[in-house]
C-alpha positions in Angstrom: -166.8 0.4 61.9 -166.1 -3.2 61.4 -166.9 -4.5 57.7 -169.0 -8.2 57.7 -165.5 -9.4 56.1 -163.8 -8.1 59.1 -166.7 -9.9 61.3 -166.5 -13.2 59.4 -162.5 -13.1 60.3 -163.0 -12.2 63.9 -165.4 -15.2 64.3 -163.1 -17.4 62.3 -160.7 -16.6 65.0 -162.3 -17.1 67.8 -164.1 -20.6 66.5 -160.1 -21.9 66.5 -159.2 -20.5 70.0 -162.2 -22.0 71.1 -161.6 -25.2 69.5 -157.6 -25.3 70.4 -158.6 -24.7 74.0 -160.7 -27.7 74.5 -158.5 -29.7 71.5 -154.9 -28.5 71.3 -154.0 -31.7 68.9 -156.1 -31.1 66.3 -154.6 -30.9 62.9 -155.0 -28.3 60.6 -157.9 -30.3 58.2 -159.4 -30.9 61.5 -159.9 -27.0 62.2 -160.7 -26.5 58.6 -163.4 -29.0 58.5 -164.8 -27.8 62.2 -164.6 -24.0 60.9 -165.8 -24.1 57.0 -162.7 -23.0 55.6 -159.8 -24.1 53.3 -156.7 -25.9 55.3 -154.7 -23.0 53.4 -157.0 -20.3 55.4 -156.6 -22.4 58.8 -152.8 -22.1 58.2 -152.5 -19.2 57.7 -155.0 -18.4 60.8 -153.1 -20.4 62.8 -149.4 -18.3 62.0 -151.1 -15.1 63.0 -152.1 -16.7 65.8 -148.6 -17.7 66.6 -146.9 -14.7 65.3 -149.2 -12.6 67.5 -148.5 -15.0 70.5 -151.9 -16.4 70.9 -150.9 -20.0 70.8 -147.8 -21.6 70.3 -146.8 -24.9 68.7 -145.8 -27.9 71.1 -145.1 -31.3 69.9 -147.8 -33.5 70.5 -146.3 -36.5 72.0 -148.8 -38.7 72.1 -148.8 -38.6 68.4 -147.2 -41.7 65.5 -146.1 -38.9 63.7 -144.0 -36.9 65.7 -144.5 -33.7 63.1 -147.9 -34.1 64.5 -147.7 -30.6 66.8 -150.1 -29.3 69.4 -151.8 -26.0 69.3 -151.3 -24.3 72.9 -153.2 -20.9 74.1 -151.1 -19.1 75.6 -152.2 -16.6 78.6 -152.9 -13.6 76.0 -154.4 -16.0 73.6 -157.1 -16.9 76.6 -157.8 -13.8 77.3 -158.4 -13.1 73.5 -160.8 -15.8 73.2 -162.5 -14.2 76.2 -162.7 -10.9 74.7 -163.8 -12.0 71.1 -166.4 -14.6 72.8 -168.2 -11.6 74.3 -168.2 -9.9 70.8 -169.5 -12.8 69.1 -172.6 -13.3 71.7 -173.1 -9.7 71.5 -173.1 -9.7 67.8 -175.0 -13.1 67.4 -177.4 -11.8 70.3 -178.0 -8.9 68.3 -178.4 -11.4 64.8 -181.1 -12.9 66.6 -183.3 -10.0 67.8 -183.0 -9.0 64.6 -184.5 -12.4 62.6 -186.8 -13.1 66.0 -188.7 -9.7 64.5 -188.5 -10.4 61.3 -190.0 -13.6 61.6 -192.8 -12.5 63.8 -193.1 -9.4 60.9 -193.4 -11.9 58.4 -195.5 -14.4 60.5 -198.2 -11.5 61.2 -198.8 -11.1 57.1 -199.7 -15.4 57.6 -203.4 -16.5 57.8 -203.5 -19.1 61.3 -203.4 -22.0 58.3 -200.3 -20.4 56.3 -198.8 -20.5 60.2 -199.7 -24.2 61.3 -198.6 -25.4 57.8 -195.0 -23.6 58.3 -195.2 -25.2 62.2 -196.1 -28.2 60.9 -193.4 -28.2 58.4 -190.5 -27.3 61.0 -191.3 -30.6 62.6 -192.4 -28.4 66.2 -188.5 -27.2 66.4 -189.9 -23.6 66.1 -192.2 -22.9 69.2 -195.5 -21.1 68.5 -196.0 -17.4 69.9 
């Protein structure tokens, strides 16, 4: 059974596949910023990555800085990000039945004004049952 921690990690992983695929040049504060972790975490992300033979490192040659390196998927790394994308829509599909009853739980204790008021509130981004 997977911990949260181990969940958390797993989704960490595939948010940089997903963004390497579509972005191979983008530097290691880049995927830090776009994931919500440290640079230090991204790095060391991003060597497991490598180790494991996910993605390798190019030079990105359209670069000033010719350090500047490119984050390549690799065949196994695609097929990675396929495998953990279907965990992560199962697990976030599962997130979401899970709040969508909780909400209407909660939203059954509500008087019709306590509702309207919360609507109301939301500026109509939450559609009315």
């Amino acid at each position: 059974m997977k911990t949260q921690r181990d969940k958390l990690r797993e989704d960490v992983k595939f948010r940089i596949l997903r963004l390497l695929m579509d972005k191979p040049e983008m530097s290691q504060r880049e995927l830090a910023r776009a994931v919500g972790v440290s640079t230090g975490g991204i790095h060391y992300v991003l060597n497991a990555l490598v180790e494991k033979g996910l993605v390798k490192l190019s030079n990105f040659t359209a670069a000033e800085d010719k350090r500047r390196y490119a984050y390549q998927l690799t065949p196994r790394g695609i097929t990675e990000k396929a495998r953990l994308a279907r965990r992560f829509m199962l697990r976030k599909m599962a997130e979401y039945e899970a709040l969508k009853a909780e909400i209407e739980e909660v939203g059954a204790e509500l008087t019709d004004e306590e509702r309207q008021s919360i609507l109301a509130e939301a500026g109509g981004q939450v559609a009315e049952r």
